[in-house]
C-alpha positions as CSV (number, residue, x, y, z in Angstrom):
1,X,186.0,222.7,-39.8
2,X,185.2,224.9,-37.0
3,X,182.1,227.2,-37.6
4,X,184.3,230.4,-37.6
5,X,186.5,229.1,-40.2
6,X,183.2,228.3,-42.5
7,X,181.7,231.7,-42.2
8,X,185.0,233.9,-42.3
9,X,185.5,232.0,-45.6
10,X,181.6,232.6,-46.5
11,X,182.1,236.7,-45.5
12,X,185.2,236.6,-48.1
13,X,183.3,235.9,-51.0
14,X,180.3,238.1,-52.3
15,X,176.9,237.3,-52.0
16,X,174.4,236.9,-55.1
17,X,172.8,240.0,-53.9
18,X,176.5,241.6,-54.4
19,X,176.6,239.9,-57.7
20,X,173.4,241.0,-58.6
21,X,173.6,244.5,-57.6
22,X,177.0,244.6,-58.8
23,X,175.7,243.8,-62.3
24,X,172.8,246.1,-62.3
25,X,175.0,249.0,-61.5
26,X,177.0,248.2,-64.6
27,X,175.2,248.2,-66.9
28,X,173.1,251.5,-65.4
29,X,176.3,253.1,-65.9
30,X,177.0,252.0,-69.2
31,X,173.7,253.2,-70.2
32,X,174.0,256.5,-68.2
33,X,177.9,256.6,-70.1
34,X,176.1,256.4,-73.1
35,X,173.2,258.2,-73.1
36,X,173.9,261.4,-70.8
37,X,176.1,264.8,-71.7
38,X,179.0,264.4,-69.4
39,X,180.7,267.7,-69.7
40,X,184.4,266.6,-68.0
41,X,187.0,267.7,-70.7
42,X,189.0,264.1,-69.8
43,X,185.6,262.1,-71.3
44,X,184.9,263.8,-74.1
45,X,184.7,261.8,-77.0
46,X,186.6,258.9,-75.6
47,X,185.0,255.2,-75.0
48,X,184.8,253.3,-71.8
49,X,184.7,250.0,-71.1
50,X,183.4,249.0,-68.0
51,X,184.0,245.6,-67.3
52,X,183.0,245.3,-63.3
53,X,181.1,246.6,-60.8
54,X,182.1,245.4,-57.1
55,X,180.0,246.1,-54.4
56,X,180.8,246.4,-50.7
57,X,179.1,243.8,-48.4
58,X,176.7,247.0,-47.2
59,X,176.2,247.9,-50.5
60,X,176.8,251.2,-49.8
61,X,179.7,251.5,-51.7
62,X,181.1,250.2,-55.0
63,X,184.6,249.8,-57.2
64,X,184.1,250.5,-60.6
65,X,186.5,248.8,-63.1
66,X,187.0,250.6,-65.9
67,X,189.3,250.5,-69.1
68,X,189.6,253.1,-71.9
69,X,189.3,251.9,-75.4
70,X,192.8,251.6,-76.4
71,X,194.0,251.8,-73.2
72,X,195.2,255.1,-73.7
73,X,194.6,258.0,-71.3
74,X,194.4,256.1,-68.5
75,X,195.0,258.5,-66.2
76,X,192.9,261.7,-67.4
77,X,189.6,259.4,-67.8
78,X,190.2,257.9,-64.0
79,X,190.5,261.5,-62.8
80,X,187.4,262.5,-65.2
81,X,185.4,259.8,-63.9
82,X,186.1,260.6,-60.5
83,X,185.2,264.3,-60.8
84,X,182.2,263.0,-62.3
85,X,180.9,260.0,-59.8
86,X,178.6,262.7,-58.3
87,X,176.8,263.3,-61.2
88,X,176.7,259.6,-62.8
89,X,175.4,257.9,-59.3
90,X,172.6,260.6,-59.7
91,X,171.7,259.9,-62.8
92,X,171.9,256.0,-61.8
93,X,169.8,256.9,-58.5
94,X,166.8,258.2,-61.1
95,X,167.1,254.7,-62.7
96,X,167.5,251.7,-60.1
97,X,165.3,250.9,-57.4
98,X,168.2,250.8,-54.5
99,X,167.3,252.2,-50.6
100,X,171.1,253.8,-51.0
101,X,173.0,253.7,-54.6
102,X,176.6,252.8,-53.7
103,X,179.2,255.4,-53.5
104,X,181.1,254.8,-56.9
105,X,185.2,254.4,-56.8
106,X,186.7,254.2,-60.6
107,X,190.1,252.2,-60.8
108,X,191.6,251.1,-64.1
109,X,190.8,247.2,-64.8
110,X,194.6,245.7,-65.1
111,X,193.0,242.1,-65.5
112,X,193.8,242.2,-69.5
113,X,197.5,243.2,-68.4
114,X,197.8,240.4,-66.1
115,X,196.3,237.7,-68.2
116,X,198.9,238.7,-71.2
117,X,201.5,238.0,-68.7
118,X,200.5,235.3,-67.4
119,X,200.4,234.2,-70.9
120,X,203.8,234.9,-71.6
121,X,205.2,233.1,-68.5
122,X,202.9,230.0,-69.4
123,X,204.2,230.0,-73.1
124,X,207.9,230.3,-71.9
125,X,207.7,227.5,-69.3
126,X,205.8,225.2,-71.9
127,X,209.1,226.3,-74.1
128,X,211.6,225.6,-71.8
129,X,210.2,222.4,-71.0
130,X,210.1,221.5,-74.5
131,X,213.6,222.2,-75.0
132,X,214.6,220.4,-72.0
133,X,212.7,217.4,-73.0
134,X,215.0,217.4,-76.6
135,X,218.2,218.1,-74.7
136,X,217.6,215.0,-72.6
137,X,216.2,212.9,-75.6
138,X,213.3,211.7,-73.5
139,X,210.7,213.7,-76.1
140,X,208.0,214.1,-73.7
141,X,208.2,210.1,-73.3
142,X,207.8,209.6,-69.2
């Protein structure tokens, strides 16, 4: 393998220092989530789960995952949270020792949706093949 190939496969995956900061930034803002009056009508009273933090190779700016409990009001707490990024990455600049705190972009975590569907298909196929196996009379025996 050429040495472009090997570091255009390296630059697609994050660093530990993404990883890291990544993880520091989460649970800063579940502790800032927690802890601080956020005053957004959308977020009152309503849990968050944050369940990643992705940071841009710069680290200047970061995708926050985020899912509310229930799942309900998806929309309303993404526009909340958006409306208040300003406020929560100052409140997170007070409490991590970054040169730059990342620029914070909320999108909704679909990662439990995909996983139940990729559930589903796997549970159907293993059904299907079953029945096929009985139709044939061959029982699973190869």
């Amino acid at each position: 393998m050429s040495r472009s190939v090997l570091r255009s496969k390296r630059a697609a995956l994050p660093s530990q220092r993404q990883y890291k900061v990544g993880e520091l930034l989460r649970k800063t803002l579940v502790d800032v989530l927690e802890r601080e009056e956020i005053r957004d009508p959308d977020l009152k009273g309503i849990s968050i789960t944050i369940s990643e933090v992705s940071v841009s190779p710069d680290l200047k700016a970061a995708i926050v995952y985020v899912m509310p409990l229930g799942g309900k009001q998806q929309d309303s707490v993404l526009l909340g949270l958006k409306r208040a990024a300003p406020f929560l990455r100052s409140k997170m600049a007070k409490r991590v020792e970054l040169r730059v705190v990342p620029k914070l972009d909320f999108k909704i975590d679909n990662a439990f949706d995909t996983s139940n569907n990729l559930n589903k298909v796997l549970k159907l196929t293993e059904s299907t093949l079953v029945s096929n196996n009985v139709n044939d009379g061959t029982n699973g025996v190869a």
